[in-house]
C-alpha positions as CSV (number, residue, x, y, z in Angstrom):
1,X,25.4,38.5,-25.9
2,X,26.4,41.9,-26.4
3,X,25.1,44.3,-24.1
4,X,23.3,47.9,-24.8
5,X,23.0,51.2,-22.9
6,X,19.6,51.9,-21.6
7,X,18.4,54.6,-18.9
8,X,15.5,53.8,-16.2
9,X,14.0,56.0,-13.7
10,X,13.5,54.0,-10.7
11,X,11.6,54.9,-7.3
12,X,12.6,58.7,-8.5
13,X,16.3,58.6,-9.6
14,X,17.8,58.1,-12.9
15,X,20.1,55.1,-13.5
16,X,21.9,54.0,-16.7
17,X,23.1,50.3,-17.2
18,X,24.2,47.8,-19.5
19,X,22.3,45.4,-20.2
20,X,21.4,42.3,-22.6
21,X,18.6,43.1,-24.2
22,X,16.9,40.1,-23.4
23,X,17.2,41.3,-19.1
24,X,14.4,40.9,-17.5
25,X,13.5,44.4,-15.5
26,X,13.2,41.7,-12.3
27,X,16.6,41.0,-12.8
28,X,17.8,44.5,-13.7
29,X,16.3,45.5,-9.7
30,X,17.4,42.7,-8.4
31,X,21.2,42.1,-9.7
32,X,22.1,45.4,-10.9
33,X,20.0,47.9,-8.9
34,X,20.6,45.7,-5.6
35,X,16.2,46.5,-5.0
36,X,15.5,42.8,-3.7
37,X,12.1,43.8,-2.6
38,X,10.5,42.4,-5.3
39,X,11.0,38.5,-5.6
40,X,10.8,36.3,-8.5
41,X,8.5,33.8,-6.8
42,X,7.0,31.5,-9.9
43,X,8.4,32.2,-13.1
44,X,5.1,32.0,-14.7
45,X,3.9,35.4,-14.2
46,X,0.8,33.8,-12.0
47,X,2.0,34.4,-8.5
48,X,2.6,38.6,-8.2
49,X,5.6,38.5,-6.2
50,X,7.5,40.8,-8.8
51,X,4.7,43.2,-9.3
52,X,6.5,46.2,-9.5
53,X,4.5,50.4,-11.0
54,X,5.4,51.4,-14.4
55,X,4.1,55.0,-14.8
56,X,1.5,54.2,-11.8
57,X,0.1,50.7,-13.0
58,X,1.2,47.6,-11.2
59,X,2.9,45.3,-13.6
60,X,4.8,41.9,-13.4
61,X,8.5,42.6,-13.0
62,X,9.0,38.9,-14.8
63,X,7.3,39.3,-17.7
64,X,9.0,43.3,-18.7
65,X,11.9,43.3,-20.7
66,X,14.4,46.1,-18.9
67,X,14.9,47.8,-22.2
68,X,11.2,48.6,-22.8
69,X,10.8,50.3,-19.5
70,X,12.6,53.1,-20.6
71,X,11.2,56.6,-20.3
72,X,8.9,55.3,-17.9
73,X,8.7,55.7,-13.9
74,X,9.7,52.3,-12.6
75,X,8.3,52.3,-8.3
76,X,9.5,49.3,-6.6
77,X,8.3,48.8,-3.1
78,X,11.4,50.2,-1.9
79,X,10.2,53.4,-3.4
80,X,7.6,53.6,-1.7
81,X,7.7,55.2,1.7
82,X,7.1,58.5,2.1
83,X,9.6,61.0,3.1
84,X,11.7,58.2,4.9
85,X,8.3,57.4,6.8
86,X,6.2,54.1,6.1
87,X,3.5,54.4,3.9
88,X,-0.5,53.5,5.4
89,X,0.1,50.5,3.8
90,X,3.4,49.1,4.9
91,X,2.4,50.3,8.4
92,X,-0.9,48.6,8.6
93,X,0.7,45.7,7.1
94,X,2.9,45.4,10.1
95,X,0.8,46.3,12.5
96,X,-2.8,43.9,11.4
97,X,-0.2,41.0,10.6
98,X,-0.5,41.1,7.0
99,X,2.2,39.1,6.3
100,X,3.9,35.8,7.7
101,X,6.8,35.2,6.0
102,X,6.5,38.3,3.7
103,X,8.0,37.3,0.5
104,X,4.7,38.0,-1.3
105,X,4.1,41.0,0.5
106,X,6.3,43.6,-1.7
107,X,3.8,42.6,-4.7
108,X,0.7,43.0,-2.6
109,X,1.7,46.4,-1.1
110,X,2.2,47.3,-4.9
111,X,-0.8,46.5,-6.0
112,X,-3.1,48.2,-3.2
113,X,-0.7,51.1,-3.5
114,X,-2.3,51.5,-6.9
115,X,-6.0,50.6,-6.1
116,X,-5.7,53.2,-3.1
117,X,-4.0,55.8,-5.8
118,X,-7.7,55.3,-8.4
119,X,-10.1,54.3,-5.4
120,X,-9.7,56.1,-2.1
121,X,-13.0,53.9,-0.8
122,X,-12.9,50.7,-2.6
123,X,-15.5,48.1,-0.9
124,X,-14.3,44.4,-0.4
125,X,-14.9,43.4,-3.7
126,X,-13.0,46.0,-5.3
127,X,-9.9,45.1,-3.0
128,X,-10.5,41.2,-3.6
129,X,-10.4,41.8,-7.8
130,X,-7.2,44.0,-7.3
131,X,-5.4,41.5,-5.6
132,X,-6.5,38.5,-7.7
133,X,-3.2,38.5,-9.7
134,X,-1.7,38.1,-6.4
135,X,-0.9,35.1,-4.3
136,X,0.3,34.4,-0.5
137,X,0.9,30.4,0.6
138,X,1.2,31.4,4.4
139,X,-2.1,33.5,5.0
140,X,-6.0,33.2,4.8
141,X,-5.9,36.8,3.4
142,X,-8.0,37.7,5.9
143,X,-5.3,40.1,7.9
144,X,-4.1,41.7,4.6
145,X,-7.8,42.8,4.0
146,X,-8.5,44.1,7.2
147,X,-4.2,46.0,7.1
148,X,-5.9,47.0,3.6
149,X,-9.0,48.8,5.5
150,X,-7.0,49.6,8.3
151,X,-4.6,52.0,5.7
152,X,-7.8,53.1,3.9
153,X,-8.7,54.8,7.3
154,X,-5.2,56.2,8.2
155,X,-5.1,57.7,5.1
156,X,-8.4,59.6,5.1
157,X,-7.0,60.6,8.6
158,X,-4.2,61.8,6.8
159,X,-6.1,64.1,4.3
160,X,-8.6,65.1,6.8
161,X,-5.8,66.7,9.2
162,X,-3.9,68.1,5.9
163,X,-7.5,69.6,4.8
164,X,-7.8,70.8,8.1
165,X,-4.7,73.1,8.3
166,X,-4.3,76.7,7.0
């Protein structure tokens, strides 16, 4: 199959490949970008392993030809920290045990990255709907919700010492 030029901005940078136009954006990060983070975990676009921001929204890496992502600001969970720091979330992942064996966790640390970004409170049954698209097979969920509220805090902590300073 013959292969075309496109251009992507990923986690901030501009990158130009080619590609077959039929390339999954999954496989674009994953084979020619080397940003394994997120994982092709079902093929059925059911699980949220892949979840990946375009412009901000969390969508499934699987399902997104490469090619249509173009002029659009691709974040990958590799893009995420924040100036070479761990986001709220990544840390309180880590720290409440919001993983096991962490190959779903890149999709779920996508998805509350956006809920946090349009709800800086959300209540239990906002955080429950956002993360309905995704699955884990190692956890009860119940230390992902309470990393969830533990990031929440940390980052009103955050905003409360930046509001604080002159």
């Amino acid at each position: 199959m013959k292969k075309e030029l496109i251009q992507l901005r990923v986690n901030g940078r501009a990158q130009e490949l080619a590609v077959e136009p039929s390339k999954l954006l999954l496989d674009v990060l994953r084979e020619d970008l080397r940003l394994t983070g997120s994982k092709r975990g079902c093929d059925a676009s059911s699980c949220g392993d892949c979840t990946v921001q375009v412009d901000g929204i969390p969508m499934l890496a699987c399902t997104l030809l490469a090619a249509s992502c173009q002029e659009q600001e691709i974040t990958t969970v590799e893009g995420v920290s924040e100036h070479g720091s761990l986001a709220a979330i990544q840390k309180a992942y880590g720290d409440w045990g919001g993983a096991q064996c962490g190959f779903c966790t890149p999709g779920f640390i996508m998805t509350v990255k956006h809920l946090l970004a349009v709800d800086q409170n959300p209540r239990e049954d906002d955080i429950r709907a956002a993360l309905s698209g995704n699955l884990c097979r190692c956890t009860g969920y119940s230390q992902m919700y309470q990393a969830i509220k533990a990031a929440i805090q940390a980052e009103k902590q955050g905003m409360e010492k930046a509001e604080a300073k002159p």
